[in-house]
C-alpha positions as CSV (number, residue, x, y, z in Angstrom):
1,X,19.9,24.4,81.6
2,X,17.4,26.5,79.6
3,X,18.5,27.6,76.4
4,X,19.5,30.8,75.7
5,X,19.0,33.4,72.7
6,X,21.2,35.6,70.7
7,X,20.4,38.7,68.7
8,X,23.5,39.6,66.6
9,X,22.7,42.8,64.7
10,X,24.3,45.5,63.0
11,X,25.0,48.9,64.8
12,X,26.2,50.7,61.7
13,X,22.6,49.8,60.1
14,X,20.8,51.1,63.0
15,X,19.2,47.6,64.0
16,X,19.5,47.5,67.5
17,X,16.1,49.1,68.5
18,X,14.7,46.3,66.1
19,X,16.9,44.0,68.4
20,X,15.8,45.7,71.2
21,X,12.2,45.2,70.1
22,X,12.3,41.7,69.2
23,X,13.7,40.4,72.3
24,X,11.3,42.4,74.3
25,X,8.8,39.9,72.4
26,X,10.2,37.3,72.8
27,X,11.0,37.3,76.6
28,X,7.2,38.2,76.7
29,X,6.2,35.3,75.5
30,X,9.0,32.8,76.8
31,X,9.4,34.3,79.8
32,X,10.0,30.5,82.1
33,X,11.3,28.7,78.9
34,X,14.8,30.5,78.2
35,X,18.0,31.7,80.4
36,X,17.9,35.1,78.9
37,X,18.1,37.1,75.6
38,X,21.6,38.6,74.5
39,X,21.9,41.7,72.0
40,X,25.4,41.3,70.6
41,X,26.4,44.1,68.4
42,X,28.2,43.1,65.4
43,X,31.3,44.1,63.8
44,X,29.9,42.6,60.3
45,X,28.2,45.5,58.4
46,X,24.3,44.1,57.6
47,X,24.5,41.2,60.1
48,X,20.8,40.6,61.9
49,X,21.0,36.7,62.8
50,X,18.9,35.0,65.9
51,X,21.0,32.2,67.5
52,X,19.2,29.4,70.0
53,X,22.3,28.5,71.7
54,X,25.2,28.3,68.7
55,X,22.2,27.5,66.1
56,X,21.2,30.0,63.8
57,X,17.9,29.9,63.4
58,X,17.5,33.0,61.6
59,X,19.7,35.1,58.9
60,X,18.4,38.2,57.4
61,X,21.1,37.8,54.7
62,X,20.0,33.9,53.7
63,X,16.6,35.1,53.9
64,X,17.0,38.4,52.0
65,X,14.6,40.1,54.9
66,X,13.8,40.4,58.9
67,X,11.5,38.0,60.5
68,X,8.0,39.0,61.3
69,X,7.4,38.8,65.2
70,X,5.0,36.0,64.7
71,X,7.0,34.0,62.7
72,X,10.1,34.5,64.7
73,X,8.2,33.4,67.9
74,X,7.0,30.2,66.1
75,X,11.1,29.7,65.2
76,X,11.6,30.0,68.8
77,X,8.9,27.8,70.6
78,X,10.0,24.7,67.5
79,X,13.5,24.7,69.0
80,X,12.8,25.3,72.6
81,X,9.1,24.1,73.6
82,X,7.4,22.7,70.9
83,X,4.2,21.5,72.5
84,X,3.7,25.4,73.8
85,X,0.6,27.2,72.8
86,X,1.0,30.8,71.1
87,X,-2.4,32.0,71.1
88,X,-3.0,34.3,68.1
89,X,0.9,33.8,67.3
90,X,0.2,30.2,66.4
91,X,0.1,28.9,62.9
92,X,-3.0,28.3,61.5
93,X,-4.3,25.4,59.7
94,X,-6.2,25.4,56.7
């Protein structure tokens, strides 16, 4: 079964075009790799955490910030499809 991905945010903060934004991107670009993309309001004031499944894989309050899109989509394909290509999305080695 393909996996599938959780945005929890906050409503009270205003986050959920942010969510709304983010999984937009991210079905973009994983369109055949994942079941679907949840938004899931939370009823924790400043929540904005991205589950694969039940793994966190981002939390804006560990991390102090919000993911960029690139780096969240990099998150994403190391958990779900590693050997997929993200064009100008990819890292870039120096």
């Amino acid at each position: 079964m393909k996996p599938a991905i959780t945005i929890e945010y906050c409503p009270k903060c205003n986050w959920l075009l942010r969510a709304a934004y983010m999984a937009q991107e991210l079905l973009t670009t994983f369109t055949d790799d994942v079941y679907g993309i949840t938004l899931q309001p939370s009823e924790t004031s400043g929540t904005y955490n991205i589950r694969i499944n039940e793994a966190v894989i981002f939390d804006r309050k560990e991390q102090g910030r919000f993911p960029e899109i690139k780096e969240l989509k990099q998150l994403v394909r190391d958990v779900i499809s590693p050997g997929k290509n993200l064009g100008h999305s990819d890292k870039t080695t120096t």
